[in-house]
Structure formats: C-alpha cells, structure tokens
N, C-alpha and C positions, 0 to 999 in steps of 0.2 A: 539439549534433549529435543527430539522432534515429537511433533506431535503425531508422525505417523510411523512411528515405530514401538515395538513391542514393548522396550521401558514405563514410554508414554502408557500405554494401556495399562498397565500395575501399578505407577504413580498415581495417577489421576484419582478412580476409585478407594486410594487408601488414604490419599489426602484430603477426600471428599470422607469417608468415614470418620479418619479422626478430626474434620472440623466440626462435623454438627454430633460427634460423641463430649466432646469437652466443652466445658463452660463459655458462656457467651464472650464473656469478660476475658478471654486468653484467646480466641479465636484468629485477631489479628497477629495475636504474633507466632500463632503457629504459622499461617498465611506466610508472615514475613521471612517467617527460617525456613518455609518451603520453596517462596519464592529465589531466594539467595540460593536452594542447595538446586533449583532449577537453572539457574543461570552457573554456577558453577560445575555442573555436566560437563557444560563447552570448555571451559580452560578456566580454573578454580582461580588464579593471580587475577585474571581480567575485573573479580568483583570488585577490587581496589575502584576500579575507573565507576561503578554503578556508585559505589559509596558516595567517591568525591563527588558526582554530580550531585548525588540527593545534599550532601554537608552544605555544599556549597548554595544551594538556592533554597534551600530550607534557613541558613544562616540570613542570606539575603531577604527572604520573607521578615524576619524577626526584625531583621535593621530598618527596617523601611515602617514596619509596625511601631517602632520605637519612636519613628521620625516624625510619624504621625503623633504618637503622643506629647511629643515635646513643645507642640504648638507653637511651632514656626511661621511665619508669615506666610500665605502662600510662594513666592517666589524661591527664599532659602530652602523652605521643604521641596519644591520641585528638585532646586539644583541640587540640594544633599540625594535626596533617589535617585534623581540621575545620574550618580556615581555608584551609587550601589546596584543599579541595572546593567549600569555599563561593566562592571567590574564582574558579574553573573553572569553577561554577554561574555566577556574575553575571555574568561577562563574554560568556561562547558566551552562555547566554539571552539579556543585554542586547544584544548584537548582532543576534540572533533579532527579539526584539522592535521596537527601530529600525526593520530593513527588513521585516519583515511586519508589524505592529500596530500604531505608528505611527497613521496616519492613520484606522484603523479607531480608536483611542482619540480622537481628538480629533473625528471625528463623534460620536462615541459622545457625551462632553462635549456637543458644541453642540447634541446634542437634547436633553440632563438641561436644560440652561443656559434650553432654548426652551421645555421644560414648565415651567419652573419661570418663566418671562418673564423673564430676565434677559438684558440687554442684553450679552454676548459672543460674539464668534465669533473661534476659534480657525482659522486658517488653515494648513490642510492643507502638505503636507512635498511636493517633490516626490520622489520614492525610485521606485525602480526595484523589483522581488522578485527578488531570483539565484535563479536556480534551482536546487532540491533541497537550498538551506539548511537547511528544517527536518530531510532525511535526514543530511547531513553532520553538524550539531550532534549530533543525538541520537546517533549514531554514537563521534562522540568522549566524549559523556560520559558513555556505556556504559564506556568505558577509563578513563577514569576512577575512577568507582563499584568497576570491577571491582580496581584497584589499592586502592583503599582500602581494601576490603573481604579484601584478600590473597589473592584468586583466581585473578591472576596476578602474575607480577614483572613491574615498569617496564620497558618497552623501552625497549634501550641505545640503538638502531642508528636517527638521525633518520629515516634517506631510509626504511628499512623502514614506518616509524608513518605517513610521509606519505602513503606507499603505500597502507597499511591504510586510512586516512582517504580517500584520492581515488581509490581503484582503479575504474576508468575503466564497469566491465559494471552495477556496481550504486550509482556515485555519484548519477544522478540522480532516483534514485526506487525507492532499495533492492533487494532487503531491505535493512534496518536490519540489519548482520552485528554479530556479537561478537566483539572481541578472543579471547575464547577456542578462536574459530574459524577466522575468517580472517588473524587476526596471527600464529596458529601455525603457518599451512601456510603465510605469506610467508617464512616462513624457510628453507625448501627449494625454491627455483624450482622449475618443474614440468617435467617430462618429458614427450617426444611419445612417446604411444601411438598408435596407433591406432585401438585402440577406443575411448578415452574420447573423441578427436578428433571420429569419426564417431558418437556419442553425443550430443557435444555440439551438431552441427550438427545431427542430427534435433530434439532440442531446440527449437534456435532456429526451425527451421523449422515446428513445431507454436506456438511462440508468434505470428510472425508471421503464421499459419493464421488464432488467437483474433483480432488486431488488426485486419489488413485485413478479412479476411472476415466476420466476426461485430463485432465493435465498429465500427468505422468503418461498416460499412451499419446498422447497429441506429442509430448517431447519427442518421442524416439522418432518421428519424421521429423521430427524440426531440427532435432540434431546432426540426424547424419545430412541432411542436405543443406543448415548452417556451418556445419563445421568444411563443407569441402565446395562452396558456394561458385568457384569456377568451375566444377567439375555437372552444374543442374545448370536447365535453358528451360526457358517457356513455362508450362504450369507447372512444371517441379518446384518454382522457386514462387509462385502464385501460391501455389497448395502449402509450401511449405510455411510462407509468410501469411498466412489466413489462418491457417493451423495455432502459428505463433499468438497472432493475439486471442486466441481462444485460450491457451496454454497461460499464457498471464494472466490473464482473464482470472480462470477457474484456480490456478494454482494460488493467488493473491487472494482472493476472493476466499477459496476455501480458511486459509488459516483465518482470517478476519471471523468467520463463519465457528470455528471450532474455538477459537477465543471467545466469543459471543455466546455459546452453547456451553463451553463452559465454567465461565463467568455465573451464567444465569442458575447451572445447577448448585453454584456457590449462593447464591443469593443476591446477585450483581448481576446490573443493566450496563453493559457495553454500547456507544453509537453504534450506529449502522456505517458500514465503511464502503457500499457499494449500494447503488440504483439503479439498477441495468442501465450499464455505461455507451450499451453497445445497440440500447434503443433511442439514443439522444438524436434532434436533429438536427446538431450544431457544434461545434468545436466548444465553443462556450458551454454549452448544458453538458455535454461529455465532461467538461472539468466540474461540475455540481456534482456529478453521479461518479465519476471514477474516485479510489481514495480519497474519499470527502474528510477524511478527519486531516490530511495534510494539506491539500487545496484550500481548505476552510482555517490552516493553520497558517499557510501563506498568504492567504488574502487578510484575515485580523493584524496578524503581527508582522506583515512585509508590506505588501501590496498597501493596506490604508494610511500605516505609517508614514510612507513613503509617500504620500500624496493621493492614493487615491485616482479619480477622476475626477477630483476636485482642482486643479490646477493648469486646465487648459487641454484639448486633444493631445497637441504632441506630448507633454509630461506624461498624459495618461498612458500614452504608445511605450515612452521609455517605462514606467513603471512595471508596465505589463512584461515588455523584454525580461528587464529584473527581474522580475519576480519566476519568471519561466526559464531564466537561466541558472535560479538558486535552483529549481523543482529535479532541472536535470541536474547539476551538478550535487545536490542531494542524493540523488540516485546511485552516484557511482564516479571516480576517480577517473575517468574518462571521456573523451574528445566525444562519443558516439552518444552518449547519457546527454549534457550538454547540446549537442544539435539536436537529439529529440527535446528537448526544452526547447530551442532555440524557434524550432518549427512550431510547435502547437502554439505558442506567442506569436510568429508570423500568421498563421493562423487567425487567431483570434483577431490580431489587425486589420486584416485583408479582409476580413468578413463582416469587420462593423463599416469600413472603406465601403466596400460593394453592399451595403445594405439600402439605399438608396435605389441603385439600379436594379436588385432582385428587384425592391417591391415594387419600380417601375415596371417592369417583364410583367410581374405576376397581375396587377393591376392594367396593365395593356391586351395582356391572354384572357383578362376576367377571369381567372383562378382563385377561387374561394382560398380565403388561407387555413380554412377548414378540409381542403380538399384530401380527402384519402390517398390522392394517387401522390399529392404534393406532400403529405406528411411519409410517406412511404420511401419517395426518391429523397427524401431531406434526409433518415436515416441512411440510406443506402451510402449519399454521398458523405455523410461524417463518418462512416465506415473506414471507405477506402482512404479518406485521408488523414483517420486515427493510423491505418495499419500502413500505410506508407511511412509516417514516423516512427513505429513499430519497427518498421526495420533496422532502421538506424542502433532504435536502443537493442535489437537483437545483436546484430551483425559485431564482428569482432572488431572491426576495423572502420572509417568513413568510407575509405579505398572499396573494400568488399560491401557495403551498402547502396554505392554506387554503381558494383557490379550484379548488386539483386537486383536495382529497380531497372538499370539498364538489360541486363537479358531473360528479365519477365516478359519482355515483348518478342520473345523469339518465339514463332510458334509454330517451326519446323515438327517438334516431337509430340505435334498432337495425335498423329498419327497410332505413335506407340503407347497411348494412354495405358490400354487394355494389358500391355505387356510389363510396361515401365513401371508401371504404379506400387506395385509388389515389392520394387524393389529397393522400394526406400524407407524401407527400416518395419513395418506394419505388414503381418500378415493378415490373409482376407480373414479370419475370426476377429482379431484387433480389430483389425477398420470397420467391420460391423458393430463391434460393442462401440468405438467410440462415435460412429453417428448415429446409434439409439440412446448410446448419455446424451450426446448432442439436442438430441430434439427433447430430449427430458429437460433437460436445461432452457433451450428454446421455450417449451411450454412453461415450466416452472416460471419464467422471467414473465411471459403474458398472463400468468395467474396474480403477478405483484403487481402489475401495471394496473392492473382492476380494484389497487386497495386493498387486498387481499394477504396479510401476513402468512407465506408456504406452508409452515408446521402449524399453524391454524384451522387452516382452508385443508388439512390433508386430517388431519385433525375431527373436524364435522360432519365426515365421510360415514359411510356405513362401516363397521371393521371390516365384514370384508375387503374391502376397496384397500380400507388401512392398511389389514396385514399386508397382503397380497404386495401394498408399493414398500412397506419396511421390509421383508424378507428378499422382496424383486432388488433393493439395495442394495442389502446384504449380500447379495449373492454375485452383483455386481462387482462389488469390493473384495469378496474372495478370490474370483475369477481374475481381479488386477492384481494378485499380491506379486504375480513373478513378474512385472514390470514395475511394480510401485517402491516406495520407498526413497525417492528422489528427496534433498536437500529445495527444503520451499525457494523460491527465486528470491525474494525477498532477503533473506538469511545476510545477504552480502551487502546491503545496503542498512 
C-alpha cells in the first residue's frame, strides 16, 4: 500500500479511529493485524518472510536471555551467544540474499565464466523482491545486536516484538528504528492528544508536499533524459542529474516524513531520518545527515565491529571501503549501487588524506574557518561530488554513467536552452511549480538549520500566515495529482 494513494488516505484515518476507540490493553494488536494486512496489500505469501524474521530473532533474543541466566563463566556465555548471533546472522541475511542477490550473483558468474571462455551458463531463479525486506532484516538484527551486547533485555511479550518488527508507518522503507527506541514506547500504547495528533498530520502533510510536488514532477525530467542518456549533451544531462538528487532527496525524505507524522498521530516518536543532507560541508557530515538511521546502523554494527579506527590508518581505510560497499550493495542487486558505495568511501579517504593540505591552503590564505564564503564553497563542493555519485546510482548501467559525466561537458547546446528545455518532459507550469516547491524546501531546510523544528516554527505563526501555507500546500498537492502517484524509490531496496 503506498502511502500516496487513495487506499492510503481511508486506511489511515480508520485505523487511527479504531486505535484510540478501543481499550488501551488491545491496542497493539490491533496495530499488529493492521500492520500485517498493510504489508499484505503488496503480495499476501511474502508475510511468511516478515514472520520468519520476527520468529527468528525474537527466538534469538530469548536464548541469549537464557544464557545469561544460567551463569556461565564469562567466556562460555560469550562463545554460546556467539552461536546464537551467528545463527540470527545467517539465516535473516541468507534469506536477504535468496530474494534480492540471487540472480544478481549468478549473472555475475556467467560474465567471470564468459571472460574467462568457459562454456557455463548458470540459469537465473525466478524470485519476486518483497518489499522493504532489506528495512525489516536490518531492523530485526539491530535487536538482536542490541540483546547481545546487554543494551536491552529480551522481549517477553511475542505479539509486542512482532509489532516492533512490522509496525505498519515505517515498515516499508524506514527509518530503520531501534529496539531501544521504538520497542520501549510499544509498551505503553499511546494516547490521543491533540496536539501531537495535529502535529502529526502537518507532518504528513509536508511530506506529501516533498512527494507529489517536488519529486514526482522533478522525475518526469529525469526520466526521459535518464532513460535515453545518449540521446542528451551538455546541461540536459547537468539539469537532469541536479534534478536527480533533488528527486531522492524529497522522494526518500518524504516517506521518512509521513511515517514520522504518522507514527506521532498514533502516539509514537519515530528518529529523524534526514538533516539537510545537502547543506553538509563534507562527504563525511553528508553521511551523518543523509539516512541517518542506516549510516548510524552501519557504523554501530559494521563499521566498529570491524575495527573501527581503532586499528591503524590503513584498517581504518579498509573498514570504511566495507562498510560503503555493504551501503551500496544494500541498496540494490547492482554493479551501479555498489560504485555509488564504492565512491562515497573513496571519498571519505581522499578527504581525511588531503585534510592536512586543505588546512595548509586555508591557514597560508589566513582564511578564517569560520569564514562564510569558506563554509558556502565547502557545501557547494560536497554537492557536486554527492551528485556525481548520484549518477552512478541513477544511471542504468556503469557504461551509461560514464556516458552522463562524460557529455555533461558538451556545451555546444547552450545555445538552445530557451528552446530545448521544454522539451524534456516538464511543461513551463510544472517547471514553475517545481522551483517554487524548490525554494519552499530551500527555505524550510534554512528554518531547521536555526534549531527550529518546521511544523513548530509554522505552528507560532500568526493563523493567518498558517492557514494561508496549509491551504498554499494543499493546493500544491492538488495541482500534482496528474503527475503524482509514483512508486517511492525506496520500495525496491
């Protein structure tokens, strides 16, 4: 079920009625049969795989609870956990792997098998992707981790953990929560406020804003000139790949946004999944602020695991590769996913390498490193070298990634801007509407950078001011509906 279609809009409010109509004490497991028959929308067999996950690291929690009680020596109790982590590990991954990588590995094969001239071909699986598999797993084996590690106790209460696992706003495509978060407030059903209620619907209603208005119109240029990428030169494939990470941007960010809003009208505090990613001035601070609930889930349970920066520069270097080639290859069964990994870990290396000589330059120039114009070009520049990797994970192919960065520098057809522009996919009302969402958004981001929570700060306003931006919204989102309705980007990963 998406969350931007018309379903969506009748589910919500009746599921939101009959929670705070029925007894506190039954609350969750209405929650729990709603969230099941929400994930059942998309293909009713696939809940088998949500089950096993929750069975299985819910079991896992108990056995490791047990191991504890039986007052083992420290050493036996490690090594017995460590079988029951390990065994939580290989089975949620090996099922991960099954239905997303699969057939991505046995391509993979028959191209080694065809450079190398040997006569195999491994015959592809047919398998379906459930959706939001890779958010469920990592979710569960957050609880996991976190049980092992004694950061919290084993959940007694099944239908609660199943809860935590499939709860319905941020199953398909996160955040990624943490048992330390959202398992703790499933223990208290939530209570109707009022203001958290009307909090949480401005919320939703600013996410939906990001979606229809600003991502779904930004696709239709990105579309037609991603999909035929030899046939665009110069700022066609500029416009188009700017466009792009505006579109992931808003389109990721929105669902994060409408889960969040509503969560909150349930009575639940979702993380924040985004920081204005695209005001960082650093490759590094871009991974603090972009999907911070999986960055922050690869840095706890990959990245320190693995050593950290605690083992020497170069370990650290390989850690980092790691950890940014799980991110991309997380993303998607694909060579293109993968080198946008591949890259933002080059990145991050090259950048603590050259950290030396910047602050040589800057400390030669006497450039304040408070300086406005220096924090200005420091964004600018982790811009362009977010949205150059950008490409990569847009592009269908490496082959065609290679062909957008190489003829963005063609810039024979600046000539035809005035002509050409029109004719890639947005007409002059779209392309108006979408750079006034633009700069709504623009603004909205420098209203959070001041500390300032949006639906707050819009919130303290005179009503006038109020109404006038909730209906200016609305009206926004009406005017998107004959282009909106797109499948969130996200869905597939």
């Amino acid at each position: 079920m998406l969350f931007n279609s018309a379903q969506f809009l009748i589910f919500f409010p009746v599921v939101t009625l009959v929670y705070f109509a029925i007894p506190k004490k039954i609350r969750n497991y209405w929650l729990l049969i709603i969230s099941y028959y929400f994930y059942m929308c998309w293909n009713p067999k696939y809940i088998l795989l949500l089950m096993a996950s929750t069975l299985i690291t819910y079991t896992s929690g108990l056995l490791m609870e047990n191991i504890k009680g039986k007052k083992y020596d420290a050493i036996k109790e490690r090594k017995l956990k460590n079988w029951v982590v390990a065994g939580s590990f290989i089975l949620n991954v090996g099922m991960l792997f099954y239905y997303k990588y699969t057939n991505f590995a046995i391509d993979t094969l028959d191209r080694i098998f065809a450079k190398l001239h040997v006569a195999v071909t491994i015959p592809t699986v047919d398998i379906v992707l459930p959706v939001g598999i890779s958010f469920f797993v990592f979710q569960s084996l957050s609880y996991t981790m976190d049980v092992y590690r004694d950061e919290i106790y084993a959940e007694k209460n099944f239908f609660r953990y199943a809860l935590f696992v499939s709860f319905f706003p941020q199953l398909v495509a996160g955040p990624i929560e943490r048992s330390k978060n959202l398992l703790k407030q499933l223990s208290t059903p939530g209570e109707f406020e009022y203001e958290r209620v009307r909090s949480g619907l401005l919320t939703m209603l600013w996410g939906f804003f990001l979606k229809l208005v600003i991502a779904d119109r930004a696709a239709v240029l990105v579309n037609v000139v991603y999909n035929n990428v030899y046939g665009y030169f110069g700022y066609q494939l500029v416009l188009a790949s700017v466009l792009f990470a505006l579109q992931i941007y808003c389109d990721f960010m929105s669902y994060s946004i409408i889960a969040k809003g509503s969560a909150r009208v349930l009575g639940y505090n979702l993380m924040d999944n985004f920081d204005c990613p695209y005001f960082a001035t650093s490759i590094k601070d871009f991974w603090r602020r972009w999907h911070i609930s999986l960055s922050s889930w690869l840095r706890d349970y990959l990245y320190i695991p693995l050593g950290g920066n605690r083992k020497g520069r170069v370990r650290k270097y390989i850690n980092i590769m790691i950890t940014f080639f799980v991110s991309g290859l997380w993303h998607g069964a694909a060579f293109t996913y993968i080198a946008w990994g591949l890259i933002h870990g080059m990145y991050q290396i090259i950048g603590e390498i050259l950290m030396p000589v910047r602050n040589k330059v800057r400390t030669t120039l006497h450039i304040s490193e408070d300086s406005k114009v220096l924090y200005i070009l420091k964004i600018i520049v982790t811009f362009v070298l977010a949205d150059i990797a950008w490409v990569f994970f847009r592009a269908n192919s490496i082959t065609e990634a290679f062909v957008v960065l190489k003829n963005s520098f063609y810039l024979k057809n600046l000539a035809t801007l005035k002509v050409d522009i029109w004719a890639l996919g947005l007409d002059m009302r779209n392309a108006f509407m979408l750079v006034g969402a633009t700069a709504v958004l623009v603004i909205s981001s420098i209203i959070k950078t001041k500390n300032n929570v949006l639906v707050e700060w819009v919130s303290n306003k005179h009503f006038v001011v109020r109404y006038v931006l909730y209906w200016g919204c609305l009206l926004f989102i009406i005017f998107s509906m004959d282009i909106g309705g797109q499948e969130f980007i996200y869905f597939q990963f």
